[in-house]
DRENTI-837914 format. One line per 4 residues: number of its first residue (from 1); for each residue x, y, z of C-alpha. Coordinates in nm, 2 decimals, always signed. Layout:
<recs>
NUM	X:Y:Z ~ ...;
</recs>
This chain:
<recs>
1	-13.70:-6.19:-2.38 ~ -13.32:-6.25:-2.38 ~ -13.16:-6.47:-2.65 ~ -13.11:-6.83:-2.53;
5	-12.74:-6.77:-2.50 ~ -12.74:-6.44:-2.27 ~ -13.01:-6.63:-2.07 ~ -12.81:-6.90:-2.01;
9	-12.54:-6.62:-1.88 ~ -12.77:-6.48:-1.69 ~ -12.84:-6.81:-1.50 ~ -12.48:-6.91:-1.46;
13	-12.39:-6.55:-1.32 ~ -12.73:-6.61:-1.09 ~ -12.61:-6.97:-0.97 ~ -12.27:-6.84:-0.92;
17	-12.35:-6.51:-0.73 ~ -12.57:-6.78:-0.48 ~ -12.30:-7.01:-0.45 ~ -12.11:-6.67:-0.33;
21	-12.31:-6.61:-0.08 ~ -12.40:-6.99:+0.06 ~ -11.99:-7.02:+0.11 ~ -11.97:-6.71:+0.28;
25	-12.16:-6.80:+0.55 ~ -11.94:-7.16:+0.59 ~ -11.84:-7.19:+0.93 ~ -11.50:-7.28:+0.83;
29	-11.31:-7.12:+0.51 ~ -10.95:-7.14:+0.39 ~ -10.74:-6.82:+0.46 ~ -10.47:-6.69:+0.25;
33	-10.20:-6.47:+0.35 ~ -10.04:-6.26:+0.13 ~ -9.69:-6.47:+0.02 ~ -9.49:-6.17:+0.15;
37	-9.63:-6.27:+0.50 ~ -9.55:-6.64:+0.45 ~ -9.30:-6.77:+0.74 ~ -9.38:-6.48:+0.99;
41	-9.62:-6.52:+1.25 ~ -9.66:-6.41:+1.63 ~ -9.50:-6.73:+1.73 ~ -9.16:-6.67:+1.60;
45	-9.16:-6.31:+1.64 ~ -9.29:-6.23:+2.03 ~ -9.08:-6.37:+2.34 ~ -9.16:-6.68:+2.45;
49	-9.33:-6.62:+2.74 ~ -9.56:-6.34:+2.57 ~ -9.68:-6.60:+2.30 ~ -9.75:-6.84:+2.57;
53	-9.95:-6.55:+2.77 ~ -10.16:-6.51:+2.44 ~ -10.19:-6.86:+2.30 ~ -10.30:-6.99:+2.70;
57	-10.57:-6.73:+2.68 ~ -10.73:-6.85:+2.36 ~ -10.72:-7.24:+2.49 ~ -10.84:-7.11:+2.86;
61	-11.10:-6.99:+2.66 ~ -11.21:-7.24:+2.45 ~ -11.24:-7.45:+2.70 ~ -11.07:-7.78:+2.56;
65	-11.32:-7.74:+2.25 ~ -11.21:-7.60:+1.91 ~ -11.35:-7.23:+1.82 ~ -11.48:-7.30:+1.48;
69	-11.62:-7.70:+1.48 ~ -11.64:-7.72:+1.89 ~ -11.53:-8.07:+1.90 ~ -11.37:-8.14:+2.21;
73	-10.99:-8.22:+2.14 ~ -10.65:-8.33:+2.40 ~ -10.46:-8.07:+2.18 ~ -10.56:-7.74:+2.08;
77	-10.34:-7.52:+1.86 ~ -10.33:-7.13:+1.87 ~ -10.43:-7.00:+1.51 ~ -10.37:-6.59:+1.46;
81	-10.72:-6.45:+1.23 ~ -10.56:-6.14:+1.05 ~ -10.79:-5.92:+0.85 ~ -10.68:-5.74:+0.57;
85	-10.75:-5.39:+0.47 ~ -10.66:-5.41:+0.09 ~ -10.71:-5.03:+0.02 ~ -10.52:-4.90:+0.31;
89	-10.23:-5.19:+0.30 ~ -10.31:-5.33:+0.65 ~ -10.24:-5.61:+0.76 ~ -10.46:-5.66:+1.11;
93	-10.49:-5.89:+1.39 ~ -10.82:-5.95:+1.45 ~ -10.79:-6.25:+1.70 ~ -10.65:-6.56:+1.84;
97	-10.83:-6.85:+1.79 ~ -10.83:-7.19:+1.96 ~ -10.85:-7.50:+1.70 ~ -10.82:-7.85:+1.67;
101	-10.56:-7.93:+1.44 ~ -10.84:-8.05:+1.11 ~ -10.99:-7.67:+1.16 ~ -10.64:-7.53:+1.11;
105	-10.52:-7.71:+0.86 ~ -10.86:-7.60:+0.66 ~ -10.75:-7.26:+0.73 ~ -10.37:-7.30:+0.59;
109	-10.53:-7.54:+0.29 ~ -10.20:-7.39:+0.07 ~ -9.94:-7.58:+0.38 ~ -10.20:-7.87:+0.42;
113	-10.16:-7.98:+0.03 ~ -9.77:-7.91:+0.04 ~ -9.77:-8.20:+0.35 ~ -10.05:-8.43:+0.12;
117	-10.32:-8.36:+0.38 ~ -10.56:-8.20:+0.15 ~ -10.77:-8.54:+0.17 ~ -10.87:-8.50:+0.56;
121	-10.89:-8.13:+0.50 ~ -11.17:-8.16:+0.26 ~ -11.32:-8.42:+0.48 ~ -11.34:-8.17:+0.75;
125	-11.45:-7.90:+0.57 ~ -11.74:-8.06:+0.42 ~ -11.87:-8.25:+0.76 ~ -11.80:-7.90:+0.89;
129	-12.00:-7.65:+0.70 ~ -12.27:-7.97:+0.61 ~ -12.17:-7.92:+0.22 ~ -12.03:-8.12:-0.07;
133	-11.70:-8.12:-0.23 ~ -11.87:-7.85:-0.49 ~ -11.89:-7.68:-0.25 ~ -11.48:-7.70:-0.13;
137	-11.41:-7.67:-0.51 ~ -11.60:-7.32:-0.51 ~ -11.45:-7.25:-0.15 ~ -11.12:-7.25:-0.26;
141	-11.16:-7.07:-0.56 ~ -11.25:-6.80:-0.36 ~ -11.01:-6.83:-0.14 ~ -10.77:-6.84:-0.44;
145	-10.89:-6.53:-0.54 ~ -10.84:-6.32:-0.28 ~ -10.50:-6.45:-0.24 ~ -10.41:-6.32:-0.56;
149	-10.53:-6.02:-0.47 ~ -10.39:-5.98:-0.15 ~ -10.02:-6.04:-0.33 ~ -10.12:-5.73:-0.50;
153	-10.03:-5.55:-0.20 ~ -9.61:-5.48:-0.20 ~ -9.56:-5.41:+0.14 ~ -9.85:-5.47:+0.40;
157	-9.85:-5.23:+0.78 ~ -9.90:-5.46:+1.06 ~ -10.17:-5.40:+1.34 ~ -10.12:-5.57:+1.66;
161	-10.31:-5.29:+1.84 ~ -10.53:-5.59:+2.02 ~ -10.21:-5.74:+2.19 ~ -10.06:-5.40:+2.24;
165	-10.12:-5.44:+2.61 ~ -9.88:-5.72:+2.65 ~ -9.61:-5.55:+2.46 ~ -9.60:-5.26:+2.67;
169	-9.62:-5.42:+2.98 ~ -9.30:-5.58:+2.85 ~ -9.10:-5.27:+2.81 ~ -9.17:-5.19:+3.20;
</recs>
């Protein structure tokens, strides 16, 4: 039998790889990007009329209802889901997704508290993923995490390969 102190380890490490797992499976999760990727996004770096071709697809899509929560919104905005390969330095775009504006701010949790909008985030989040504010807590540690990590990562290569289409058509 383990000493009462190593059991008590144990259980915490048990509780907490659970915990791991439960928020994985959240619907809705904050995102970091890597500070080195802060300020650049699709938006400000396509032509116009190729962001428009891309975000219009995602709303024509979604149908007027937000990808992640699916409530029905006048407003949709265009969110860019980037997946990073820490080992090979890759930075790549995985999507475009469709969101009401509570989803995103979620997402971009590190903007949402610079603007003091943290509150309704959490709100969301929870009503969201049906969990408590332990649970957010435990959310964005993760999330916290893996931000750190990512800055560990000097210089990231950028895959666009799933909008490549668009780009070449544009050099025609």
């Amino acid at each position: 039998m383990l000493p009462p102190f190593y059991y008590t380890e144990f259980l915490t490490w048990c509780f907490m790889i659970n915990d791991v797992e439960k928020i994985k499976r959240f619907k809705l999760m904050p995102s970091p990007v890597p500070d080195s990727c802060w300020y650049s996004n699709l938006r400000t770096v396509l032509p116009k009329g190729i962001w428009d071709i891309i975000r219009k697809e995602a709303y024509a899509q979604a149908n007027g209802k937000c990808m992640i929560c699916g409530s029905k919104v006048n407003r949709l905005e265009a969110h860019e889901n980037w997946v990073y390969d820490e080992k090979n330095c890759v930075q790549k775009l995985e999507s475009i997704l469709a969101l009401c504006h509570s989803c995103h701010a979620v997402i971009h949790i590190g903007r949402t508290q610079l603007i003091d909008q943290e509150e309704m985030a959490i709100k969301h989040f929870c009503k969201v993923n049906g969990c408590s504010y332990s649970d957010y807590i435990k959310a964005l540690a993760l999330a916290n995490e893996k931000h750190r990590r990512l800055n560990e990562v000097s210089e990231w290569k950028l895959d666009v390969s799933i909008i490549a289409h668009l780009l070449e058509d544009k050099k025609d």
